[in-house]
DSSP file (Angstrom, degrees, kcal/mol; ACC not computed):
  #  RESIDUE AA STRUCTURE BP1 BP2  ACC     N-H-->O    O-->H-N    N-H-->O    O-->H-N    TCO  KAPPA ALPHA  PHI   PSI    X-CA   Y-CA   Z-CA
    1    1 A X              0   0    0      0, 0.0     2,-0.4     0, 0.0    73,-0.1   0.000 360.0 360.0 360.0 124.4   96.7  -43.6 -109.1
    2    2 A X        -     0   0    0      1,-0.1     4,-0.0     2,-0.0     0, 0.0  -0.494 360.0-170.9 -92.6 166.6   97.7  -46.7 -110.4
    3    3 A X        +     0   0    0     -2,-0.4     3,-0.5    48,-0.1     4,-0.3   0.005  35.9 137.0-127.7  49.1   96.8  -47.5 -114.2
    4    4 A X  S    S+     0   0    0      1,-0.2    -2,-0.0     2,-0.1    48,-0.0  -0.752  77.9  26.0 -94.9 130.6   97.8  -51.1 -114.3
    5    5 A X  S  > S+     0   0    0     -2,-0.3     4,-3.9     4,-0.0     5,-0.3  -0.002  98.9 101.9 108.6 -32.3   95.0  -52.8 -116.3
    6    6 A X  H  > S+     0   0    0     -3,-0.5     4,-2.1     2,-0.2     5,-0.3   0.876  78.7  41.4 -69.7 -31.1   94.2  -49.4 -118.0
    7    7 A X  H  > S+     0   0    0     -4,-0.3     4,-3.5     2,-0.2    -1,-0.2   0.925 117.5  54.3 -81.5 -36.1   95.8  -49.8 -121.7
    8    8 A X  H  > S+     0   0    0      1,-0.2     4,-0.9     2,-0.1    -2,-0.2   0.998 112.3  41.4 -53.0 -69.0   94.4  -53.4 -121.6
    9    9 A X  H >X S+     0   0    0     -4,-3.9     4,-3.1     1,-0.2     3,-0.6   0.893 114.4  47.5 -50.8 -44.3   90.9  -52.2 -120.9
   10   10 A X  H 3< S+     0   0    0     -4,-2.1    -1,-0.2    -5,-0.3    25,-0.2   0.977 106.3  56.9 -55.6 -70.5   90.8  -49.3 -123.2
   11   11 A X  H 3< S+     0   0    0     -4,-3.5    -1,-0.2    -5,-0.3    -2,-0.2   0.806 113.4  52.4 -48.3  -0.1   92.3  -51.6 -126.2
   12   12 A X  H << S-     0   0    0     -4,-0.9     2,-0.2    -3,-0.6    -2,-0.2   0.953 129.5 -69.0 -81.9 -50.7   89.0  -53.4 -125.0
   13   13 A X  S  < S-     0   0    0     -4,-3.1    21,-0.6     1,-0.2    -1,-0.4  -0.652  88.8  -1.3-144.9-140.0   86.4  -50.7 -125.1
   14   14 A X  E     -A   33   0A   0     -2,-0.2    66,-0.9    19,-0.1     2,-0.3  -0.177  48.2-176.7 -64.7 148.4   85.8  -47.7 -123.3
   15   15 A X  E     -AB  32  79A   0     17,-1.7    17,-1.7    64,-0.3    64,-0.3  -0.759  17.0-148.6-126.5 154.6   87.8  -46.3 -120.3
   16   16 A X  E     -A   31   0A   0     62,-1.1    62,-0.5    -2,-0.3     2,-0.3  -0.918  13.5-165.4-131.6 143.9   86.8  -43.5 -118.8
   17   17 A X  E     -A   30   0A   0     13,-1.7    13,-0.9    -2,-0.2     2,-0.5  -0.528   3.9-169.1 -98.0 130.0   89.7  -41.5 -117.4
   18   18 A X  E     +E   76   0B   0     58,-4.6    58,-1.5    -2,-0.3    57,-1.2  -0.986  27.2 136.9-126.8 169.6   89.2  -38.5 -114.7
   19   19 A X  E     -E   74   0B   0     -2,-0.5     9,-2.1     9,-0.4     2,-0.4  -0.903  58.6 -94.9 178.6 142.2   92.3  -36.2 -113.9
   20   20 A X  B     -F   27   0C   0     53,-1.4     2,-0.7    -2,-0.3    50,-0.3  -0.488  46.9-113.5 -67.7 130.0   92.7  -32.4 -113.5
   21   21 A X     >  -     0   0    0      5,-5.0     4,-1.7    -2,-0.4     5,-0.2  -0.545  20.3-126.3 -85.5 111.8   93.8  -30.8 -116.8
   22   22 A X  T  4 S+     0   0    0     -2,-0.7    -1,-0.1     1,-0.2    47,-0.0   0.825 102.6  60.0 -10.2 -56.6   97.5  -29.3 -116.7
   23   23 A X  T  4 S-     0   0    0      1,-0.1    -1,-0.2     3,-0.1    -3,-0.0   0.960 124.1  -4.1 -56.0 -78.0   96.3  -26.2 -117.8
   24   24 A X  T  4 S-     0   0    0      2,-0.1    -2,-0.2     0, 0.0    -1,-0.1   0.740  80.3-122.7-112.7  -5.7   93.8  -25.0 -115.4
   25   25 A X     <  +     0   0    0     -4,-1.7    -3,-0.1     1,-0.3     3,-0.1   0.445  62.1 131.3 103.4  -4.4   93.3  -27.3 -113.0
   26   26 A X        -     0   0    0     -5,-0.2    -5,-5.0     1,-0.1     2,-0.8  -0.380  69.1 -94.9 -88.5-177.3   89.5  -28.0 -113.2
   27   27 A X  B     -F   20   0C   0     -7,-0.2     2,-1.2    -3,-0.1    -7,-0.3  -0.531  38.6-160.9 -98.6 137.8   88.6  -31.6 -113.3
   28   28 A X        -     0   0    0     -9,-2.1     2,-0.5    -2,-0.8    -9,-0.4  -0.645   4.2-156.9-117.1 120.2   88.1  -33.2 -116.9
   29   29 A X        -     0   0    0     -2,-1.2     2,-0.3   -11,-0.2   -11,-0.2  -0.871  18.3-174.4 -88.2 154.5   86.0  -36.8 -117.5
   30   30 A X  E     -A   17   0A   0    -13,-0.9   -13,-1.7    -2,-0.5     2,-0.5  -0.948  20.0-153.8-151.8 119.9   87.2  -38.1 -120.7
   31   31 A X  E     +A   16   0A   0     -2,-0.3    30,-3.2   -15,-0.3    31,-0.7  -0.983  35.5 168.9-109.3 117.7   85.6  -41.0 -122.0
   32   32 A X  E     -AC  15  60A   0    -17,-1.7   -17,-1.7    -2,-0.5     2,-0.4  -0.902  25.7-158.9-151.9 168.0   88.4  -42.9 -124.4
   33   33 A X  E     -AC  14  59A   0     26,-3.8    26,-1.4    -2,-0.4   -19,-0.1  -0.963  26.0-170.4-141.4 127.1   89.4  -45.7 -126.1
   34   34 A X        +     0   0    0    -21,-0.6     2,-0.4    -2,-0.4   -23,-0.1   0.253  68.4 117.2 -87.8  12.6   92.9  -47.7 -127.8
   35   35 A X     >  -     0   0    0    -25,-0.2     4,-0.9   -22,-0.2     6,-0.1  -0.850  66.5-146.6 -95.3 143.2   89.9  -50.2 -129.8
   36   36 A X  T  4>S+     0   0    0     -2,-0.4     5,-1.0     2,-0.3     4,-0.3   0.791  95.5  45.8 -79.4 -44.6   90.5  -49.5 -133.6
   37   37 A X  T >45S+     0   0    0      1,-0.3     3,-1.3     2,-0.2    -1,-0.2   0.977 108.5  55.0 -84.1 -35.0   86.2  -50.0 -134.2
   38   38 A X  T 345S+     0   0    0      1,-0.2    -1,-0.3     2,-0.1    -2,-0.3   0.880 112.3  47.5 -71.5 -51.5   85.3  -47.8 -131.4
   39   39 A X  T ><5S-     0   0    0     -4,-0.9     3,-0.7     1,-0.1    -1,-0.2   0.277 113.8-106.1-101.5  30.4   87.5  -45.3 -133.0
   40   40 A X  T < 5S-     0   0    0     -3,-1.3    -3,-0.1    -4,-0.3    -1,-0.1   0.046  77.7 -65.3  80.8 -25.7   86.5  -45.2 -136.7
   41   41 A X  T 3 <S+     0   0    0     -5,-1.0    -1,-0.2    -6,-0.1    -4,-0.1   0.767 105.1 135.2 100.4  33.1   89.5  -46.9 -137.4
   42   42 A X    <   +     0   0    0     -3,-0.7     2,-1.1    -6,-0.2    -2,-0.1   0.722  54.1  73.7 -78.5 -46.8   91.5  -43.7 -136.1
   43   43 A X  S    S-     0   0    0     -7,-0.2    -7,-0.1    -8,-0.1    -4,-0.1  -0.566  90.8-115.3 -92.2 120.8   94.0  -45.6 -134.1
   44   44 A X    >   -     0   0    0     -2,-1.1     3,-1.6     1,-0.1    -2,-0.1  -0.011  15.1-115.0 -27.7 138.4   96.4  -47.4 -135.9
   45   45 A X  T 3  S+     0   0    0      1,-0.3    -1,-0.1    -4,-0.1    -9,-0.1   0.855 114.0  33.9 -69.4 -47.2   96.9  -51.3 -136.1
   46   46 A X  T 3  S+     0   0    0      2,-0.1    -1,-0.3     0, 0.0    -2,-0.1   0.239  77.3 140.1 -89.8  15.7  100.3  -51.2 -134.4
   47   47 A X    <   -     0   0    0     -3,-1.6     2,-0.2   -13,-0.1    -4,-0.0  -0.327  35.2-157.0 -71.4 160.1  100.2  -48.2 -131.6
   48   48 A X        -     0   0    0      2,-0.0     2,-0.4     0, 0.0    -1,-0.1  -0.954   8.2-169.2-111.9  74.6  102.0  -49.2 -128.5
   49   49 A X        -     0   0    0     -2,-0.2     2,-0.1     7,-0.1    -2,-0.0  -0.724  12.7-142.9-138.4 109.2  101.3  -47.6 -125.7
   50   50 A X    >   -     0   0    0     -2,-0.4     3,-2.5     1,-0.1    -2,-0.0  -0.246   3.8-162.6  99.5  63.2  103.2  -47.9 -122.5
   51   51 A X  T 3  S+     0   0    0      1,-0.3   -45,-0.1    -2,-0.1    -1,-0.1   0.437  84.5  63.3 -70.5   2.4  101.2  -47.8 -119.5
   52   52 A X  T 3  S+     0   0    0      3,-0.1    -1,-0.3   -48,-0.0   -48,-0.0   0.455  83.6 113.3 -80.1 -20.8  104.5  -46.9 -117.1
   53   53 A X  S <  S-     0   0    0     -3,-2.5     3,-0.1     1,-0.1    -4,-0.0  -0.113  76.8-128.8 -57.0 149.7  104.7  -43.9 -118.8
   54   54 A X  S    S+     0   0    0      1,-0.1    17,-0.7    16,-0.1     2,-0.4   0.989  94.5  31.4 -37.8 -65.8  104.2  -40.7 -117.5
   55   55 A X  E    S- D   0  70A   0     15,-0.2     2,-0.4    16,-0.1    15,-0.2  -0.848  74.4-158.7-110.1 141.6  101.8  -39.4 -120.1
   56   56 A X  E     - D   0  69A   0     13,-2.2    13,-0.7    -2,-0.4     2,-0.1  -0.944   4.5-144.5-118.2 131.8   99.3  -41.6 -122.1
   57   57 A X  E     + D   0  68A   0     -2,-0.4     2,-0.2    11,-0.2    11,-0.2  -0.348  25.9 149.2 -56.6 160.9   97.5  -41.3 -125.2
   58   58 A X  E     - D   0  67A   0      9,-0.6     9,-5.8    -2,-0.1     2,-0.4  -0.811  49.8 -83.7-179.3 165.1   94.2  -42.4 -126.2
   59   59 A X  E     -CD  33  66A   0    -26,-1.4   -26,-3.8     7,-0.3     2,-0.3  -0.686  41.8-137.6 -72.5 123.8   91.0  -41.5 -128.7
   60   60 A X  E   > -CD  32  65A   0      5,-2.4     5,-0.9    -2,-0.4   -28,-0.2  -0.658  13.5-159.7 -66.2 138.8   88.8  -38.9 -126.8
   61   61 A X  T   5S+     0   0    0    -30,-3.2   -29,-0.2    -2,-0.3    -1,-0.1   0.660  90.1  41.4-102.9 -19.6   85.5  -40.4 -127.6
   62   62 A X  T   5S+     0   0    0    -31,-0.7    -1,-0.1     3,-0.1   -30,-0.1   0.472 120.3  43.8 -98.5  -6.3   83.8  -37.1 -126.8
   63   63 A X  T   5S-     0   0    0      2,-0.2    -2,-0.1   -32,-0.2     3,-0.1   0.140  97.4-137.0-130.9  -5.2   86.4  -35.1 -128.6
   64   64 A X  T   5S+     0   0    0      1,-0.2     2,-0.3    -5,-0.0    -3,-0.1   0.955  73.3  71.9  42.5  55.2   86.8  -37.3 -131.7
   65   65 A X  E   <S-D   60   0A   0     -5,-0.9    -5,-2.4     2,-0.0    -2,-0.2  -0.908  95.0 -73.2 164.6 168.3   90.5  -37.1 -131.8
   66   66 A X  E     +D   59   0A   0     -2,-0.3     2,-0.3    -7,-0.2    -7,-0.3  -0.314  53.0 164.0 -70.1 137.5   93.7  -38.3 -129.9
   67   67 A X  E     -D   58   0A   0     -9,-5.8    -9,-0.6     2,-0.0     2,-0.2  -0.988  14.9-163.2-143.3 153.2   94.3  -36.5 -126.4
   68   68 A X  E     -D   57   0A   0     -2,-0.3     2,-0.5   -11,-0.2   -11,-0.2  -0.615   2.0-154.0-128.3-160.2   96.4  -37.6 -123.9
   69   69 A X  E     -D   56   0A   0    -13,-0.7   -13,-2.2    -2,-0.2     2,-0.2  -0.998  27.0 -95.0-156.2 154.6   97.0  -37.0 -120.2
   70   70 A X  E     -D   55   0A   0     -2,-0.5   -15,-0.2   -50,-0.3   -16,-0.1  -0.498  21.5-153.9 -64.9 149.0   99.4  -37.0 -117.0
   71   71 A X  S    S+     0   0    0    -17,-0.7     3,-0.2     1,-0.2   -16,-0.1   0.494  98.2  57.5-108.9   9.8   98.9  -40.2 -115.5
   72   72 A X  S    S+     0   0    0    -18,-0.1    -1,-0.2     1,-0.1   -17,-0.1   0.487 102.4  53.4 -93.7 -17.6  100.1  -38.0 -112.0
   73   73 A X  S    S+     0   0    0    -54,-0.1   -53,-1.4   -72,-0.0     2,-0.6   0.377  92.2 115.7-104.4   5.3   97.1  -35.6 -112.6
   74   74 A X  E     +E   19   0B   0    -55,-0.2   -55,-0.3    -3,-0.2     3,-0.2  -0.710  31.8 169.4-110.1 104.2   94.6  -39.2 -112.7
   75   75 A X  E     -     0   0B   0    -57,-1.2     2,-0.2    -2,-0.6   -56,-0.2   0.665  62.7 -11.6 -61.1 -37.7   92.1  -39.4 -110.1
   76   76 A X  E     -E   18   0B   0    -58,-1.5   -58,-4.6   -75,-0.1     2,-0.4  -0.883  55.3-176.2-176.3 124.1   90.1  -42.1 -111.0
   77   77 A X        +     0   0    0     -2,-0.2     2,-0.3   -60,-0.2   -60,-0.2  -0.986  11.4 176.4-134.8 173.1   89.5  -44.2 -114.1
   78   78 A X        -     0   0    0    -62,-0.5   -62,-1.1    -2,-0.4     2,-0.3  -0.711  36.8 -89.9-135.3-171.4   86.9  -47.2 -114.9
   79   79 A X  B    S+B   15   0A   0    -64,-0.3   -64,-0.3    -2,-0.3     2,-0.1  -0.909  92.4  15.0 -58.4  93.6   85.5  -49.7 -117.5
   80   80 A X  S    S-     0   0    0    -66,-0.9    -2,-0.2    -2,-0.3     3,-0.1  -0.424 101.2 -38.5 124.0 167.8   82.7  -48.1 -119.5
   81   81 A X  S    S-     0   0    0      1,-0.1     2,-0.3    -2,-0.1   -65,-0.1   0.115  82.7 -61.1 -61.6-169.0   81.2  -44.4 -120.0
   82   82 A X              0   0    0      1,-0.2    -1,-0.1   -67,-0.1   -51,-0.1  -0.673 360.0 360.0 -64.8 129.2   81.0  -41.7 -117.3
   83   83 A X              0   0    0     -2,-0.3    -1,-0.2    -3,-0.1    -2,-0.1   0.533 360.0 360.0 -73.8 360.0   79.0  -42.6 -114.7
């Protein structure tokens, strides 16, 4: 899956990311964010984050707290909540 576009879009609003979880394998939607007001003001002013990387952070919006993901395990992402 590629995720060129994704770190941009998130620091806009909402992404929502789907991908199979490491762990067991079922499929997890994640609704997430890198914007600062979207996240309480959770994410720091300077984070960085690297959309070439393997694994990405971001604010779980559903989980109220940082989670990240394999960007090999990512199925699908969009613009906006779960549809």
């Amino acid at each position: 899956m590629k995720m060129e576009g994704f770190v941009t879009a998130a620091k806009k609003g909402i992404v929502t990311v789907e991908f199979e979880k490491v762990t067991t394998g079922e499929k997890r939607v994640m609704p997430c964010t890198l914007n600062r007001e979207l996240s309480g003001n959770s994410i720091p002013e300077t984070v960085e984050i690297d959309e070439s990387s393997d694994n990405i952070a971001v604010w779980s919006l559903d989980k109220d707290a940082w989670r990240s993901f394999r960007v090999s395990t990512v199925t699908n992402w969009y613009e906006g909540n779960p549809q």
